[in-house]
C-alpha positions in Angstrom: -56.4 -0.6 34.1 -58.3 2.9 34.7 -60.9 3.7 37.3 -62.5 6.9 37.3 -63.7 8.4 40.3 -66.2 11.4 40.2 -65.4 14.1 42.5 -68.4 16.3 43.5 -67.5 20.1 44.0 -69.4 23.1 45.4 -67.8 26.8 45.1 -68.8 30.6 45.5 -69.9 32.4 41.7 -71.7 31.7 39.1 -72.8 33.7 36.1 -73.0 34.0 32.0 -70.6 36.5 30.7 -68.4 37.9 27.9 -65.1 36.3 27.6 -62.7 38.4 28.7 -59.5 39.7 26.3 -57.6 36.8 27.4 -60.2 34.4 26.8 -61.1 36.1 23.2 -57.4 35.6 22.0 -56.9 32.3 22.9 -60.4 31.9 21.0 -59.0 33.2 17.8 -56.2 30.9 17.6 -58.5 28.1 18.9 -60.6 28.9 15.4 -57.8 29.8 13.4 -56.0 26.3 14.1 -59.0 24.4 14.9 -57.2 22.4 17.8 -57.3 23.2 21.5 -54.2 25.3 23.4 -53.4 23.6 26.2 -51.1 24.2 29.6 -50.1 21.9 32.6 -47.9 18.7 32.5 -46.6 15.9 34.3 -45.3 16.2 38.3 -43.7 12.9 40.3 -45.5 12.4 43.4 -43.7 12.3 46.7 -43.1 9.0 48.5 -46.5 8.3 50.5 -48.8 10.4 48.0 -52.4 8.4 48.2 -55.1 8.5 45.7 -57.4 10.2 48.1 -55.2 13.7 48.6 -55.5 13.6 44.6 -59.6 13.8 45.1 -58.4 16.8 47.6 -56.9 18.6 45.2 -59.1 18.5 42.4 -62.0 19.1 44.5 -60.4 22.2 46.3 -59.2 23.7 42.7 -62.2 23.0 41.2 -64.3 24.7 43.9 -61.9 27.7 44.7 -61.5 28.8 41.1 -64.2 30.0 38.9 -62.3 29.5 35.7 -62.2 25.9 36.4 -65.9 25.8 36.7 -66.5 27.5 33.5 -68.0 25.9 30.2 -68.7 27.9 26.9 -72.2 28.9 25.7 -72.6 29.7 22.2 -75.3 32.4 22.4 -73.7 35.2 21.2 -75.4 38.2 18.8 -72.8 36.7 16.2 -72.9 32.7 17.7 -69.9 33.1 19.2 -69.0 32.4 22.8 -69.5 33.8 26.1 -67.9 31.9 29.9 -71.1 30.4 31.9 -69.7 29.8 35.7 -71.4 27.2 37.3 -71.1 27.2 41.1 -71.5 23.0 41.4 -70.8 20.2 39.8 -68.7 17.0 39.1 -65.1 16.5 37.7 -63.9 13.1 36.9 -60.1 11.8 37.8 -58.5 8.9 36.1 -56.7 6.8 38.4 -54.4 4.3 35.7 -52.2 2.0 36.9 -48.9 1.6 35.0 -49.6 -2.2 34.4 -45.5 -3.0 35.1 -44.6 -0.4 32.3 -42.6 2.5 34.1 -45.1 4.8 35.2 -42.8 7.7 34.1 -43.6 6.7 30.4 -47.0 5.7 31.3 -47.8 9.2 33.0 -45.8 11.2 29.3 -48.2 9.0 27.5 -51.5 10.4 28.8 -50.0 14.2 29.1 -49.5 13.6 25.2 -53.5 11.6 24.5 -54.8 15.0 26.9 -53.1 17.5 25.1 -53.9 16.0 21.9 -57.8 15.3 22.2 -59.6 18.7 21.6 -62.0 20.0 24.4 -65.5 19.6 24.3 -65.8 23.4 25.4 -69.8 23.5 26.2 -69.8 20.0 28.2 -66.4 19.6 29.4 -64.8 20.8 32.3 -61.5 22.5 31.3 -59.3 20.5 33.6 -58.0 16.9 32.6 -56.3 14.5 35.7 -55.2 11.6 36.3 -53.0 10.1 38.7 -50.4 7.1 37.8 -50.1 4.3 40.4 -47.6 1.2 40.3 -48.9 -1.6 42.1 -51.3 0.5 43.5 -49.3 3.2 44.7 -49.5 7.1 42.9 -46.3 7.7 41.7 -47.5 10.9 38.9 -50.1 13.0 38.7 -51.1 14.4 34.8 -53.3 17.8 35.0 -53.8 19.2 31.9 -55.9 22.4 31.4 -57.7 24.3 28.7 -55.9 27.6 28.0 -59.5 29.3 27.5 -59.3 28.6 31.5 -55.6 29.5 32.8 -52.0 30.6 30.7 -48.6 30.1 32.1 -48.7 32.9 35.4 -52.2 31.9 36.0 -51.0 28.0 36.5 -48.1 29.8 39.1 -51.0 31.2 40.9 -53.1 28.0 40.9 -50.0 25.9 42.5 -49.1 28.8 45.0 -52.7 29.2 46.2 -52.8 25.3 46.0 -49.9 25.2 49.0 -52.8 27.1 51.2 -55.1 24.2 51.0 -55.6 22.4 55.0 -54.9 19.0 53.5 -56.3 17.3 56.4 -59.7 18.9 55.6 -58.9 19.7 51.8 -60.6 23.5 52.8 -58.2 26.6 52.0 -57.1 28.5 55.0 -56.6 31.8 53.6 -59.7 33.5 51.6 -59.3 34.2 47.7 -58.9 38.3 46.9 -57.8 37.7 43.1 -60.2 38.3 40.3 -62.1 36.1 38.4 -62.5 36.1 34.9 -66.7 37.3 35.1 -65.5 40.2 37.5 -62.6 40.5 34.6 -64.5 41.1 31.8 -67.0 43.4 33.1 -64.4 45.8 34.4 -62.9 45.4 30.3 -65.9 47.2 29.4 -65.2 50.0 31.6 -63.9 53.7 30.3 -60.6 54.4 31.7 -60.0 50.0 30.9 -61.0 50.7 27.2 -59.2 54.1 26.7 -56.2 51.7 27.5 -57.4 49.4 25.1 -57.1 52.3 22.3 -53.6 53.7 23.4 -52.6 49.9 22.8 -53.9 49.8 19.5 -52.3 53.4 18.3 -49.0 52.3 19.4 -49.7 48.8 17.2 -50.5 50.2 14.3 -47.6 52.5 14.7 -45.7 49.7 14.7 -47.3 48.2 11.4 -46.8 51.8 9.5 -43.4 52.0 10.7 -41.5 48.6 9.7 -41.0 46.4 6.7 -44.4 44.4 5.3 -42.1 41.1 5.4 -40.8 39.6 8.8 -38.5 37.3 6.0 -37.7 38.3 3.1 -38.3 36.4 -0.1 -39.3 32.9 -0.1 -38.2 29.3 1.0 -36.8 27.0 -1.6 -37.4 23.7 -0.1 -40.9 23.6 1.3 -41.6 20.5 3.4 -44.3 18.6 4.2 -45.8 18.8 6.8 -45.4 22.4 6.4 -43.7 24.1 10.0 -40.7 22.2 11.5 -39.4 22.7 14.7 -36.0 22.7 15.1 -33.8 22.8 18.6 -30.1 23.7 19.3 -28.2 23.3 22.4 -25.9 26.3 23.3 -23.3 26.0 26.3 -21.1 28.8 24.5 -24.4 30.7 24.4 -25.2 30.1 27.8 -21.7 31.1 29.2 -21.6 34.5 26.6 -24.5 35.6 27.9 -23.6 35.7 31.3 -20.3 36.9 30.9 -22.2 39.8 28.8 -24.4 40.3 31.7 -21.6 40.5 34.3 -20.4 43.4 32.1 -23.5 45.3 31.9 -24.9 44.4 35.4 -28.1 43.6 33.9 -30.2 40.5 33.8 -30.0 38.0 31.2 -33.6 38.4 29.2 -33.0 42.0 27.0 -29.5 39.8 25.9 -30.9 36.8 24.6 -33.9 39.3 23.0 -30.8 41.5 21.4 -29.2 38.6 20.0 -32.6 37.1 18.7 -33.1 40.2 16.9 -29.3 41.4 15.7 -29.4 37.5 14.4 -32.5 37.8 12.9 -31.8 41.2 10.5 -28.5 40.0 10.2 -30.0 36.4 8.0 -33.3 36.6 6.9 -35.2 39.2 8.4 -34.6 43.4 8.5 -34.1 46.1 10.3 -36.3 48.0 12.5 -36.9 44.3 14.1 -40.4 43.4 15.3 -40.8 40.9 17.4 -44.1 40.1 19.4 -43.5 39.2 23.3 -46.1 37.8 25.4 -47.2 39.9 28.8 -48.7 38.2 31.7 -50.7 41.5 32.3 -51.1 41.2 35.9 -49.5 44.1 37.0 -52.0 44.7 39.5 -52.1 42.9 43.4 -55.5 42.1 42.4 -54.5 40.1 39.3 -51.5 38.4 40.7 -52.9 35.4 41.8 -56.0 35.6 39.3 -56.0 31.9 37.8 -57.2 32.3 34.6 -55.9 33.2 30.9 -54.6 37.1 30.7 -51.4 37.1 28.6 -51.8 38.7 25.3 -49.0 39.6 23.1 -47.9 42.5 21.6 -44.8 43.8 19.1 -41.9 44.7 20.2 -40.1 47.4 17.9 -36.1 47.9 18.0 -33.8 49.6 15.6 -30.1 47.9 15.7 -28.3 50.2 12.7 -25.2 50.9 13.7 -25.6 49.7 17.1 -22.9 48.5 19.4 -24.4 44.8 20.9 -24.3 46.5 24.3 -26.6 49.2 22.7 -28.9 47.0 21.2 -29.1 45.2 24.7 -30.1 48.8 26.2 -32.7 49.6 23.1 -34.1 45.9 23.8 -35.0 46.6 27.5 -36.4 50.1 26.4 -38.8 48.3 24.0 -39.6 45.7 26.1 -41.1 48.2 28.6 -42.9 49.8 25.6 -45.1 46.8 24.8 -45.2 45.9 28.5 -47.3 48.7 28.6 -49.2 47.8 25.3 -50.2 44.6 25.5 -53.8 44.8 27.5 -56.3 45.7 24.7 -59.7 44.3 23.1 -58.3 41.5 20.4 -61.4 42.0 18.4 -60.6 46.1 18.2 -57.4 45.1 17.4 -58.4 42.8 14.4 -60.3 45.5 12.9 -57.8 47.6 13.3 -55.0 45.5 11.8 -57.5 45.0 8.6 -58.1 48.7 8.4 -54.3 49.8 8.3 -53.7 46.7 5.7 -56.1 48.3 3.3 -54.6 51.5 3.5 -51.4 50.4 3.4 -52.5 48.3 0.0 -51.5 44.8 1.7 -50.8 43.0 5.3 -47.6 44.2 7.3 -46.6 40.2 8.7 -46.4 40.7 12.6 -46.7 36.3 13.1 -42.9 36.3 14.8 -42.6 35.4 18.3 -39.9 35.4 21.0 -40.4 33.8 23.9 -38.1 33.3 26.5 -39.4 30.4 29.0 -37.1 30.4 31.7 -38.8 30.8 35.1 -39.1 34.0 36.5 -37.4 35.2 39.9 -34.0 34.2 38.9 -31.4 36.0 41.3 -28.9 37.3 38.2 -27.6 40.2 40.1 -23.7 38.6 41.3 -23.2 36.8 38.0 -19.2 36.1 37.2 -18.3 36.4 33.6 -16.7 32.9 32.5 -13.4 32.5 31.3 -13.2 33.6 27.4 -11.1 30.0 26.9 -14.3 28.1 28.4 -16.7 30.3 25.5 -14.7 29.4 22.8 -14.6 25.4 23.9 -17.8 25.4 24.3 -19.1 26.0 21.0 -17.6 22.4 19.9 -20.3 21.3 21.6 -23.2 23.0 20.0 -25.9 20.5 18.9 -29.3 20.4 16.9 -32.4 17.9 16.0 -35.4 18.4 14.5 -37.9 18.0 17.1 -41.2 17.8 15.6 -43.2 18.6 12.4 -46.8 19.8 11.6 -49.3 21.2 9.3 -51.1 22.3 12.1 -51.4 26.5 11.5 -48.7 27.7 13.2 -46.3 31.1 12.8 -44.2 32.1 10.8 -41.4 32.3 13.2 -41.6 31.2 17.1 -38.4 31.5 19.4 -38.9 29.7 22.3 -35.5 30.3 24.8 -35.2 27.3 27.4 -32.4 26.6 30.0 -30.9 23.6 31.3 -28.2 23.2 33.9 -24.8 24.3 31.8 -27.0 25.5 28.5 -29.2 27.2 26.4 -31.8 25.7 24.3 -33.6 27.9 21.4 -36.5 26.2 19.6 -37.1 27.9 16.2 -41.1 26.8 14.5 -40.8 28.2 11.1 -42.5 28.0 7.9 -40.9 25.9 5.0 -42.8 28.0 2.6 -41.0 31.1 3.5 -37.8 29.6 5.3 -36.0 26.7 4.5 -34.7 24.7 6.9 -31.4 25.4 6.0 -31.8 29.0 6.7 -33.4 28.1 10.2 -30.6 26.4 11.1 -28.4 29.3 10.0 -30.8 31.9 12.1 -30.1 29.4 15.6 -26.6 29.4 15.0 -26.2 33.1 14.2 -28.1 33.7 17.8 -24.9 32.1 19.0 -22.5 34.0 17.1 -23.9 36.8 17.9 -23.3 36.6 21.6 -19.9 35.2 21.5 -19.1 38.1 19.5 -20.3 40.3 21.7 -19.1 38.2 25.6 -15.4 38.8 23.8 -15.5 42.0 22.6 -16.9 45.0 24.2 -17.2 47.1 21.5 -18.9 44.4 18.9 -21.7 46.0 17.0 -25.0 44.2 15.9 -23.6 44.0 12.3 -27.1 45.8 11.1 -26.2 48.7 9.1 -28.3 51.9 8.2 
């Protein structure tokens, strides 16, 4: 059974506007794929949770955050879209009881339908929720957000400025400084923003005249169908080399996994200078901290490994990564033309479509990390698994690395592209990622294995 309850809200803004960079670059994927990019998920409700604190909540984020409040309007010189921020309206929220099914299953099943079922961008608000009850009682809540609206930092922000809400009254008690994505975009059109814009862009296309054309080299010999596959392995002896690399560098974990990723990656199928693109949150400034809306862009990431020692390549990684922290705020639409320019110089397109993405939360305290014992590295890698996880001919990249962590393990998620790697040759990337870094936790002096 569903009920649907409509939740009238009333906030502070309103206004027709450009998108803003964040917004534009989720809009080009959004055309290129032709499927909504979502974010949000599933969270278990604490014993005594009542549908009514769920109306709260959706009414407070709805009212407090303009990006929530925004629909598309297609008026554009060219028809495409600019945000319209409406300061009123109504939002509704499924209440669906699990019907004697476990509601954990029940509450997976609509996260899947939400994420699946494209947004109606022009009459749909860009928030989806429901909340699961058994027998009556809310046991999950399902929010599920358009990323045109809000990217991975900007959902932090939403749930840290959701824990000022009064939940008596459902009325914040602290007032909201961030900036909204109107206020965003105008200040994008301002000089010193866009002079940024075009140091970004020189540095990328230094990056496209400076490495190989091909991300892989030559072509897949067992092309599948559907086309991109995503395949997962599950690392202990990855997870315990990389701390007991860490412990010997006194660094934090993230420039490792990114030097293995990318000794691994010229080492099998790829080349050397490695280019990886990164995704950047971009709010470096207090007043885009807790700013809940979309504002991650990516941006390549450029490191040579020849004749590298591992512990070198860790160093060059953390120098590059502060490289494209710098330049990855620019105007996506600039940088398309300027990607198409340097590809007709350059008599064809340099392939920039492969991703690293490491998705462990941030803050982690890595600072009094003890290396492991080299017997436990060793036994560990006994126990390295893999499955393929999903498959799709939805338009995806070439390459994507997505780094998750579990209690006792790594977990790296390789997307590739059958017609250009065969699944075979993923496999052998993942496990080379590992190889690498046990390599490199036993001996101090291990190189990358790139050469010159």
């Amino acid at each position: 059974m569903t009920e649907k309850i409509l939740v009238d809200f009333q906030g502070t803004g309103a206004g027709v506007g450009d998108l803003t960079w964040g917004q534009r670059t989720v809009w080009r994927t959004v055309v290129k794929t032709g499927r909504s990019e979502t974010m949000g998920g599933v969270t278990a409700l604490p014993p005594g949770s009542t549908v009514e604190q769920s109306v709260l909540v959706l009414r407070y984020v709805m009212a407090r955050h303009e990006s929530l409040r925004t629909r598309l309007v297609f008026d554009g010189p060219d028809g495409g879209p600019r945000q319209q921020v409406h300061e009123s309206g109504q939002v509704a929220l499924s209440v669906i009881d699990s019907d004697g099914e476990d509601p954990a299953v029940v509450a997976e099943r609509v996260r899947v339908e939400y994420e699946d079922t494209d947004f109606d961008y022009a009459d749909e608000w860009p928030v989806r929720m429901a909340v699961i009850t058994e027998a009556g009682v809310p046991t999950h809540s399902v929010a599920v957000y358009s990323h045109l609206a809000i990217d991975a930092h900007g959902l932090d922000a939403l749930v840290t400025d959701l824990s000022t809400m009064d939940w008596t009254t459902g009325e914040p008690t602290v007032p909201l400084e961030a900036t909204q994505p109107l206020r965003l975009a105008e200040q994008q059109r301002k000089p010193n923003v866009l002079r940024n814009s075009e140091a970004a862009l020189k540095y990328w296309e230094r990056v496209l005249r400076t490495v190989s054309p091909k991300r892989v080299e030559g072509e897949s010999d067992d092309h599948r169908s559907p086309r991109w596959g995503d395949l997962a392995l599950r690392s202990e002896a990855s997870w315990l080399a990389t701390r007991a690399i860490a412990a010997r560098l006194r660094t934090d974990t993230s420039p490792i996994l990114l030097a293995g990723y990318a000794s691994a990656l010229a080492r099998t199928v790829g080349n050397n200078p490695v280019a990886v693109q990164i995704a950047v949150n971009n709010r470096f400034r207090q007043s885009l901290v807790g700013s809940v809306s979309t504002m991650a862009q990516t941006c390549p990431l450029m490191v040579d490994l020849a004749d590298a020692t591992f512990d070198e390549a860790v160093h060059r990684a953390r120098q590059a990564t502060m490289v494209t922290y710098k330049y990855a705020y620019y105007d996506p639409d600039r940088r398309a033309a300027m990607v198409d320019r340097v590809a007709e110089e350059l008599g064809g397109r340099v392939e920039m479509d492969t991703y690293f993405n490491d998705r462990r939360p941030p803050g982690r305290d890595e600072r009094d990390i003890t290396a492991p014992p080299v017997a436990d590295i060793l036994a560990a890698r006994e126990r390295t698994s893999h499955e393929w996880v999903a498959w799709t001919d939805v338009d995806s990249p070439l390459l994507y690395l997505d780094v998750d962590a579990e209690p006792d393990a790594l977990v790296f998620t390789l997307t590739g592209d059958t017609t250009r790697l065969s699944p075979k040759s993923m496999l052998w990337l993942l496990t080379e990622i590992e190889s690498v870094l046990v390599d490199a936790a036993l001996d101090p002096g291990a190189g990358t294995g790139v050469r010159s």
